[in-house]
ZAPA-693767 format. One record per residue (C-alpha): y, z, x; residue in one letter; residue number from 1. Coordinates in steps of 0.05 Angstrom, whole numbers, plus 5000, padded with zeros to 4 digits. Example, Ala and Ser with C-alpha at 12.3 -4.5 7.8 and 13.67 -1.06 7.14 Angstrom:
// residues 2
   north     up   east   votor   migu
    4910   5156   5246       A      1
    4979   5143   5273       S      2
***
This chain:
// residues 412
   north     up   east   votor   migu
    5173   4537   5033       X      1
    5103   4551   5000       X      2
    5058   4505   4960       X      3
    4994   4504   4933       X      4
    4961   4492   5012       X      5
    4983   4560   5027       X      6
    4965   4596   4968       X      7
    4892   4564   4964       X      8
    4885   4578   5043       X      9
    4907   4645   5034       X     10
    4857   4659   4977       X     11
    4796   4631   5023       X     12
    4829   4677   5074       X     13
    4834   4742   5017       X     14
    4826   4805   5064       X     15
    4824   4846   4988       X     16
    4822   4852   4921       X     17
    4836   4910   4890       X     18
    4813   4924   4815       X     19
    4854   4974   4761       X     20
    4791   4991   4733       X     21
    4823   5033   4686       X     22
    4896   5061   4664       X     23
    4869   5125   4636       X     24
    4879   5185   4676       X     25
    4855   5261   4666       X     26
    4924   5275   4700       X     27
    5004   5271   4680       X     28
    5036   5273   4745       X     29
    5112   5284   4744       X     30
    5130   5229   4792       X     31
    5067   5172   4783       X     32
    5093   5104   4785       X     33
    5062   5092   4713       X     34
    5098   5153   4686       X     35
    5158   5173   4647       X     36
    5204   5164   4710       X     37
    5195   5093   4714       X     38
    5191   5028   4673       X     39
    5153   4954   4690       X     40
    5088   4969   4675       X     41
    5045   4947   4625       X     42
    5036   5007   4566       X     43
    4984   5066   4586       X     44
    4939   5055   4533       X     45
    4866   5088   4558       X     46
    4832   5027   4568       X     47
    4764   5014   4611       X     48
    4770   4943   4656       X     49
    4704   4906   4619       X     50
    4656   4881   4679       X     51
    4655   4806   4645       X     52
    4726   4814   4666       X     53
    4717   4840   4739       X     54
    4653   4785   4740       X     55
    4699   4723   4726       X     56
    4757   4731   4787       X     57
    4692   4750   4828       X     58
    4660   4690   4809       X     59
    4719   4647   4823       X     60
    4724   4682   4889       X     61
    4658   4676   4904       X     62
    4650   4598   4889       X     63
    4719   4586   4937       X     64
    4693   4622   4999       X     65
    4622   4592   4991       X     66
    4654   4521   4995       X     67
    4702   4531   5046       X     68
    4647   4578   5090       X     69
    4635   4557   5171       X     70
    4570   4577   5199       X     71
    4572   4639   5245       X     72
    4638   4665   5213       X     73
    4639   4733   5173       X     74
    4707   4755   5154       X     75
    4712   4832   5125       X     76
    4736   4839   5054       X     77
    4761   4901   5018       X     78
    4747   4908   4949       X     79
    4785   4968   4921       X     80
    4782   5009   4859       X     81
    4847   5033   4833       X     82
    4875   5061   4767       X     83
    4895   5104   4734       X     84
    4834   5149   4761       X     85
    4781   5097   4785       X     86
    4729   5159   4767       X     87
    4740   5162   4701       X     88
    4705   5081   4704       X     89
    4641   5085   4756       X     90
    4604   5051   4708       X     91
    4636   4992   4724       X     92
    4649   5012   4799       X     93
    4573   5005   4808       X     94
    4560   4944   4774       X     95
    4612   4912   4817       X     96
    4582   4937   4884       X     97
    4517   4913   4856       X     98
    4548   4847   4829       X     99
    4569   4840   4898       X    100
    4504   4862   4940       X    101
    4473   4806   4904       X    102
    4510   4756   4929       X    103
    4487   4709   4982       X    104
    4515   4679   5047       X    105
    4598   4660   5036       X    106
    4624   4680   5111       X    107
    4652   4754   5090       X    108
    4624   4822   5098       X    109
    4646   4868   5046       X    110
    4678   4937   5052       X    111
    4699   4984   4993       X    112
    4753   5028   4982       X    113
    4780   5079   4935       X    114
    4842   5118   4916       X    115
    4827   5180   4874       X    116
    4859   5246   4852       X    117
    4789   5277   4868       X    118
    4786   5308   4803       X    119
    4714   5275   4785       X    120
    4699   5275   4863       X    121
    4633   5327   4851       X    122
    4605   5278   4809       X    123
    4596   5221   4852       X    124
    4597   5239   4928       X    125
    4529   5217   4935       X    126
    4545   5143   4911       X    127
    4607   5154   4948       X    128
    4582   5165   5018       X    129
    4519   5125   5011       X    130
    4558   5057   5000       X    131
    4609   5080   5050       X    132
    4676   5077   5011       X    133
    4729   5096   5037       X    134
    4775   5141   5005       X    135
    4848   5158   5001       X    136
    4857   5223   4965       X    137
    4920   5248   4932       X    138
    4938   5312   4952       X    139
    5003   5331   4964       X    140
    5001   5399   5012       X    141
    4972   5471   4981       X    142
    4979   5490   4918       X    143
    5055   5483   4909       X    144
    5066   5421   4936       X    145
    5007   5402   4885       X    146
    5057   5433   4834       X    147
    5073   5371   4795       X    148
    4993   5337   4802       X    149
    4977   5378   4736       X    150
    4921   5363   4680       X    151
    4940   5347   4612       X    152
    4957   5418   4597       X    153
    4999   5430   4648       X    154
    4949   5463   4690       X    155
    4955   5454   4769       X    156
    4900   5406   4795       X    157
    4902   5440   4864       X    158
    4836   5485   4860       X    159
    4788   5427   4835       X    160
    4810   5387   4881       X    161
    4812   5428   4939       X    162
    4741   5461   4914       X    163
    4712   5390   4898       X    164
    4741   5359   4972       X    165
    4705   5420   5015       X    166
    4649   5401   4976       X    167
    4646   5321   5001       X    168
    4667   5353   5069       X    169
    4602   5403   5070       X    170
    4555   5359   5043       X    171
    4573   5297   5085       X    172
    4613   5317   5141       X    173
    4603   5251   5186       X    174
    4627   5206   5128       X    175
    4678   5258   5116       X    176
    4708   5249   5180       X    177
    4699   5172   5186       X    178
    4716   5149   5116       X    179
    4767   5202   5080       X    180
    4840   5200   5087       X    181
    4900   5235   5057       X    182
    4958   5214   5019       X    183
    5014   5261   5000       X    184
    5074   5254   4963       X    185
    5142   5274   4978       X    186
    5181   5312   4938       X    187
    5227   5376   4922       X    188
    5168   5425   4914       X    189
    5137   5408   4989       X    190
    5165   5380   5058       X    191
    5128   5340   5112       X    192
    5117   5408   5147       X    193
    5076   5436   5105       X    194
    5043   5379   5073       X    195
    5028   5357   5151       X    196
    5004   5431   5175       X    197
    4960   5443   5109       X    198
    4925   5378   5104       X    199
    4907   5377   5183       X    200
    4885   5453   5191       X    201
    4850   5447   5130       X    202
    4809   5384   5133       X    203
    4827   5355   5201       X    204
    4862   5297   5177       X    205
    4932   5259   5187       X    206
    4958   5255   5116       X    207
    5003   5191   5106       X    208
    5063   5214   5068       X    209
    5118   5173   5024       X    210
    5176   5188   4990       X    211
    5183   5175   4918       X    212
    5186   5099   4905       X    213
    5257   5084   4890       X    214
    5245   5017   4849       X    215
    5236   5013   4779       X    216
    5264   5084   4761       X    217
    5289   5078   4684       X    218
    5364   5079   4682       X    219
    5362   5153   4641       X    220
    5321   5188   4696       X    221
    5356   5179   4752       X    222
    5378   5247   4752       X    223
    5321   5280   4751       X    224
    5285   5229   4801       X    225
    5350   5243   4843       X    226
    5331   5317   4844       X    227
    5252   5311   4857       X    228
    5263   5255   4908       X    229
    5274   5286   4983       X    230
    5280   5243   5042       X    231
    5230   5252   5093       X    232
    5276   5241   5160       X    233
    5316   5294   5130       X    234
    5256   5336   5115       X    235
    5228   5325   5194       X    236
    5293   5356   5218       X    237
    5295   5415   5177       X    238
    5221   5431   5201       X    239
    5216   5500   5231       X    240
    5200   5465   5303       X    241
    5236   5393   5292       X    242
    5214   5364   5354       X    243
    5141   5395   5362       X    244
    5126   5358   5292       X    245
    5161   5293   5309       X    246
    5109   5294   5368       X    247
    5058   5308   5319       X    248
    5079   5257   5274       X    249
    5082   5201   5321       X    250
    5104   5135   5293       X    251
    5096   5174   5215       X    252
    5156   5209   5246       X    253
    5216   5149   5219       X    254
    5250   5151   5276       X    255
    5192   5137   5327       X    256
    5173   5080   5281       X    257
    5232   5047   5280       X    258
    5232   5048   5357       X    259
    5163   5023   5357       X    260
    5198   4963   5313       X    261
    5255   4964   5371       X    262
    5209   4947   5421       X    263
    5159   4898   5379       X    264
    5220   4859   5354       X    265
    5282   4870   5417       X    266
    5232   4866   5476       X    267
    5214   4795   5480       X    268
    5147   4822   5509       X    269
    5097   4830   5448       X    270
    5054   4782   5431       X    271
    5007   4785   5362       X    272
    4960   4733   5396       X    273
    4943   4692   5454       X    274
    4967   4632   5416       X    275
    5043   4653   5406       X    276
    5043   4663   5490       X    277
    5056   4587   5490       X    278
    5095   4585   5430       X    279
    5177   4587   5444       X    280
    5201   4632   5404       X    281
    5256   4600   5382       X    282
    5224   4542   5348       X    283
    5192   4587   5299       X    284
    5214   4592   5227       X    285
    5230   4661   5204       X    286
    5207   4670   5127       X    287
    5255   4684   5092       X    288
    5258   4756   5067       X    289
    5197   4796   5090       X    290
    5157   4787   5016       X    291
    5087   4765   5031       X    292
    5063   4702   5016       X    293
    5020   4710   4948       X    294
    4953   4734   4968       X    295
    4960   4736   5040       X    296
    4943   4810   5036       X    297
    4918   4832   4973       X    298
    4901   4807   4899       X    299
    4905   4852   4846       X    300
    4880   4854   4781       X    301
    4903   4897   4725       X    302
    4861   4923   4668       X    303
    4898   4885   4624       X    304
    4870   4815   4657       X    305
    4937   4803   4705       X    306
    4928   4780   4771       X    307
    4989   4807   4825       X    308
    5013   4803   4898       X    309
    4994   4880   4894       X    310
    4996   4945   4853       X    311
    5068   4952   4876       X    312
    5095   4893   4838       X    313
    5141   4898   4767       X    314
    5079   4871   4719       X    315
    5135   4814   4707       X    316
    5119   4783   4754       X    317
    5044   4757   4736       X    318
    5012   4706   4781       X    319
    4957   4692   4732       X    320
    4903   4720   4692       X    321
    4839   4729   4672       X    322
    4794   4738   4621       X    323
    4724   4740   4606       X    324
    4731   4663   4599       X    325
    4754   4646   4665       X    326
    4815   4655   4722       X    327
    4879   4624   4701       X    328
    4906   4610   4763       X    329
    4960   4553   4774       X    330
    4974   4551   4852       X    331
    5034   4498   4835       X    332
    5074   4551   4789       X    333
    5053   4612   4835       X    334
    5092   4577   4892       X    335
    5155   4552   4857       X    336
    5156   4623   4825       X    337
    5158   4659   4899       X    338
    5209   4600   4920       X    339
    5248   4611   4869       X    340
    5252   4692   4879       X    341
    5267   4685   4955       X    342
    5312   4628   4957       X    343
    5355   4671   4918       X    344
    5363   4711   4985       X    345
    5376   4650   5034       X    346
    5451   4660   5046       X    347
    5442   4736   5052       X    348
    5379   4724   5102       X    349
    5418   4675   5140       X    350
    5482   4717   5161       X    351
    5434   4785   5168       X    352
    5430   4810   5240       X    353
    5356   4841   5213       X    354
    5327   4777   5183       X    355
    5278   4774   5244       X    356
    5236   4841   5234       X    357
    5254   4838   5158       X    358
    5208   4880   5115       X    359
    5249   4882   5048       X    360
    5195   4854   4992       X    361
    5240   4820   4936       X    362
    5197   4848   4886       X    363
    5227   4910   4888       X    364
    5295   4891   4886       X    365
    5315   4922   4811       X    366
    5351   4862   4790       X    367
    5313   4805   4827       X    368
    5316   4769   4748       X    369
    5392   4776   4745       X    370
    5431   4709   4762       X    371
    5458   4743   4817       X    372
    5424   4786   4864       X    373
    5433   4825   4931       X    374
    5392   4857   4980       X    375
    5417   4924   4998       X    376
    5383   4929   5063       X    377
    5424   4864   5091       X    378
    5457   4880   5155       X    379
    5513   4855   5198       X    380
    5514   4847   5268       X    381
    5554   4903   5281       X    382
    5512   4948   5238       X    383
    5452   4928   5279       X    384
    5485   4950   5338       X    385
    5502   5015   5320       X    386
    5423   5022   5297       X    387
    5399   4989   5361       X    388
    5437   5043   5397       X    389
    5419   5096   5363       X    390
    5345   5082   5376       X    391
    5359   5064   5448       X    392
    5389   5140   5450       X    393
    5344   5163   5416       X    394
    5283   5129   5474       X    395
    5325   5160   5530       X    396
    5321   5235   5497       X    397
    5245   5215   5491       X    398
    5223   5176   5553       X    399
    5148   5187   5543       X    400
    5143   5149   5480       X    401
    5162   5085   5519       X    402
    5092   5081   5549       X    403
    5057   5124   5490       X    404
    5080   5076   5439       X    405
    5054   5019   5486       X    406
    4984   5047   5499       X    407
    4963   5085   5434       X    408
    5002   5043   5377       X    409
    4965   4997   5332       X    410
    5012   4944   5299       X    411
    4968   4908   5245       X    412
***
């Protein structure tokens, strides 16, 4: 169970915070999770995060990690910008990095990060790459796949972008290389071929791709998110040269992840730290579901003052706020609140052959507030066996990713 402890020892341990610094956007993309396809989200209403705002959950940040800082220790912390289009507000983006510059000695280094369309990118690559950020632009492939990232006339974003993302590539081409990464959608006007092939022989870069998120879609769109949603395992396979990009992919190819999950969770030979070598296994507590523990990732704060597990999360479910005035923050309620939504999952967790390696987050189960709830990613036994083998088939058609996955795979 969690209580306050945990969620105050996860907050001195915050690894980010992430700021909406604004919900405006200067684009109307078809499928964006604050769009017209979806509902749970607060109202787009233009506004611009205030920096007394920003100032306060820094504050209260600031005055926790001071008191609870051990000499010689500096832990990294990521303090994000997200909207919206964070451009759109770099008024306030550089008073926070110089609120934060200011500080002094609290045990943490600090990091920044972005996630922008790119549109505004000419404007600021000089702040930009100065202060290091690092950035995760949208782009979904060439100029169709960028079919449905249009302006507010309709226009196709795809030749700013491009144009203004050569332009940080010329001008800065060592912080190009270190700090800029690519995320692409998925959808019915692209595949992971091409967005793959484009983004890499363009800029050199592995683009992270993602399906359309399935949660939240309004009841009277699921039609049309049925027919711009494409599934990327299905995509992979009906790549001109399946297999060359499944190599290419690596463990962004679904398949090779979940064998790199097969062998983290199946072998009984993978250890996260020197610690759990003298730890039996089978005294450990699994959590139940696999919904972090508030804040043991990420804060976020919306431009409307709430404070969230992260931008993911149905705006329902508000941890807290704040306000020029101060952090509202009540650790008691924030940990019945995440007892409350997981216990609703025990019995299901309990007779689930997949509750070990569980990464189902209750917060996007569509009808987590109803009385009665179920996870649709539960599993029997004998449904984890025919999974099990079909990865262990799938190893034996691909012997070389046995001992690639064990020398070049990262598992944070």
């Amino acid at each position: 169970m969690v209580n306050s402890s945990l969620i105050l020892h996860n907050i001195i341990q915050l690894p980010q915070i992430v700021f909406e610094v604004t919900d405006a956007c200067n684009l109307r993309c078809k499928y964006c999770g604050y769009g017209g396809l979806y509902e749970g989200y607060d109202k787009r209403e233009d506004k611009f995060m205030a920096f007394e705002v920003s100032k306060s959950i820094l504050d209260y940040l600031f005055n926790i990690w001071k008191s609870n800082c051990s000499r010689g220790i500096c832990n990294p912390v990521t303090i994000g910008f997200y909207g919206g289009e964070p451009l759109l507000n770099m008024p306030l983006v550089r008073d926070i990095v110089d609120y934060v510059g200011r500080q002094g000695e609290m045990g943490k280094k600090f990091f920044f990060n972005m996630t922008t369309n790119a549109m505004l990118l000419d404007r600021y690559v000089d702040y930009l790459a100065e202060h290091e950020f690092r950035l995760l632009i949208s782009l979904d492939g060439d100029k169709e796949g960028q079919g449905y990232r249009v302006d507010a006339n309709g226009n196709n974003s795809f030749d700013r972008v491009i144009s203004n993302i050569k332009l940080l590539q010329t001008k800065y081409p060592d912080y190009f290389d270190k700090f800029v990464m690519f995320n692409s959608v998925l959808h019915n006007k692209n595949s992971v071929e091409l967005i793959y092939h484009f983004i890499r022989n363009t800029f050199g870069k592995e683009p992270s791709i993602s399906p359309l998120n399935n949660s939240g879609v309004r009841y009277d769109k699921i039609d049309e998110f049925k027919r711009t949603y494409k599934n990327i395992t299905d995509s992979i396979e009906q790549a001109s040269d399946c297999e060359a990009l499944k190599a290419e992919l690596f463990v962004k190819n679904p398949a090779t992840a979940r064998l790199l999950d097969y062998l983290y969770y199946s072998s009984g030979n993978v250890y996260s730290t020197y610690n759990s070598l003298l730890i039996n296994p089978n005294t450990q507590t699994n959590h139940k579901t696999g919904t972090c523990t508030p804040f043991s990732k990420k804060m976020f704060v919306t431009v409307n003052g709430k404070i969230l597990q992260c931008e993911r999360i149905h705006h329902n479910y508000t941890l807290g706020t704040v306000d020029d005035k101060g952090v509202h923050l009540d650790y008691d309620y924030i940990a019945e609140r995440h007892n409350l939504f997981t216990n609703k999952f025990v019995q299901q967790c309990n007779t689930c052959a997949n509750r070990s390696s569980c990464k189902q987050c209750v917060y996007q189960v569509d009808d987590l507030l109803e009385t009665s709830t179920k996870c649709k990613y539960a599993l029997s036994i004998e449904k984890q066996r025919q999974l099990n083998k079909a990865t262990q088939l799938y190893l034996r058609k691909h012997p070389n990713l046995y001992n690639e996955l064990l020398t070049k795979a990262v598992i944070r």
